[in-house]
N, C-alpha and C positions, 0 to 999 in steps of 0.2 A: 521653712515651708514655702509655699506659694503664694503669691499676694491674696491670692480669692482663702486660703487656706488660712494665713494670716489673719485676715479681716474677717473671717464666719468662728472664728476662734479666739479673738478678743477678747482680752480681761480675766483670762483662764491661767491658772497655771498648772505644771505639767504634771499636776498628781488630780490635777479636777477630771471628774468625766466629762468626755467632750461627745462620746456616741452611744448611745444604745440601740443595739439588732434587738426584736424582740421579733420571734420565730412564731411563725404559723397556731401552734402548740403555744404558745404566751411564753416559751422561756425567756428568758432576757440576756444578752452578755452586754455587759459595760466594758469601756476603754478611756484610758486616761487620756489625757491630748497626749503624754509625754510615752504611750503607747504609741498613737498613733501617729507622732513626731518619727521617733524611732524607724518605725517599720515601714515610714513612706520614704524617708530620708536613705536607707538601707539599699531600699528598692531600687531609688534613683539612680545611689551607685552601683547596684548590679548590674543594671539596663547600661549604663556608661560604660562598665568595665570590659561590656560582651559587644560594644560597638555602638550604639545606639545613640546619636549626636544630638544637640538642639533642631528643632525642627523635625525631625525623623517622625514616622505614624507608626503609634505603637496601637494593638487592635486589643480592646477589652470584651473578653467574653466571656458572662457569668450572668450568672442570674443577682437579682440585687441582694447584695448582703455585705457587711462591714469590709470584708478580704477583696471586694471589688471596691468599696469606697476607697480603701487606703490606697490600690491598686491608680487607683485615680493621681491623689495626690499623688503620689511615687514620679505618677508619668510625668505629670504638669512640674514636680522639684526637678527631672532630668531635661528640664526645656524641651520635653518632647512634645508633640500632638497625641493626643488619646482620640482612638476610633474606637467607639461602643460599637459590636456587633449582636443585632438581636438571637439570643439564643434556641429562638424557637424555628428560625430559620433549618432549610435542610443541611446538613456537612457541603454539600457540593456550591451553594449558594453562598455560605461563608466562606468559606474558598475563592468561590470566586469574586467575593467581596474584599475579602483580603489583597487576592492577587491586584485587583485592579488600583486599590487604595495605595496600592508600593509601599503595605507594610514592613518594616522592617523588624519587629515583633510580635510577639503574643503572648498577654499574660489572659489564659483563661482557666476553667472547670478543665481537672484534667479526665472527666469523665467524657468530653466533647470533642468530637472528632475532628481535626486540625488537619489531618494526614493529608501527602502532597505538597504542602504549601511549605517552602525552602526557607526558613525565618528563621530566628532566635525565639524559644518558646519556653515559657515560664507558669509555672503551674500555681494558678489562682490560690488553692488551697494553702502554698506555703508562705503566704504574704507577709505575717504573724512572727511565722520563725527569723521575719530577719529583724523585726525586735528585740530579736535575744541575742542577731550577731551571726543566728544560721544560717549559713547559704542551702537553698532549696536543693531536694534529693538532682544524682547527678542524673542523668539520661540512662532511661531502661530501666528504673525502680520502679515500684507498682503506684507509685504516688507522680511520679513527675511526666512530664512532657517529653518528647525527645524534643533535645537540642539538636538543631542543625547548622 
């Protein structure tokens, strides 16, 4: 993991819980670190395999929740730069927050309008799946982003 990831996760091993989301509604999901290991570690290499270098600015946008934390880690194990962009913003606004940031990704909500912006785009929702080894749905499913 990352050094900050590392160090906020000390003393755990990879079957401890290391997060709980607890929803609006009080439901709760826990994750083990060795979830969260997984699926950030996963991410990394997906962002690496589709181009994405050390130092590169990958753009987060979601609202807070576990699949944006991992999302985090993910960026920071590919040496990349993570750019939060606020979701509450207009589409045209993150856009053009995007454009100027010389993103070279996005992993966000694929309910959220990205359209225009010429990236590699990866869909927040499927974070998860690549702790199982899944690679996120391919472009033009009703779940994922288009890649471009």
């Amino acid at each position: 993991m990352s050094q900050l990831a590392d160090f906020a996760f000390r003393g755990l091993s990879e079957h401890d819980t290391a997060l709980i989301e607890v929803s609006p509604d009080g439901q709760e999901r826990h994750f083990t670190l060795g979830t969260l290991q997984r699926a950030a570690g996963n991410l990394a290499g997906l962002l690496s395999e589709r181009g994405v270098k050390p130092q590169d600015r990958v753009a987060l946008i979601g609202d807070n929740s576990a699949e944006h934390f991992v999302a985090l880690l993910g960026v920071l194990m590919a040496r990349a730069v993570a750019c939060p962009i606020n979701t509450k913003l207009p589409a045209s606004d993150r856009s053009a927050l995007i454009e100027q940031a010389d993103v070279g990704a996005i992993i966000a909500d694929p309910n959220l309008d990205v359209s225009g912006v010429e990236t590699i785009q990866i869909p927040l929702s499927e974070v998860f799946d690549l702790a199982r080894g899944e690679a996120p749905a391919p472009a033009g499913s009703s779940t994922a982003l288009a890649l471009i």
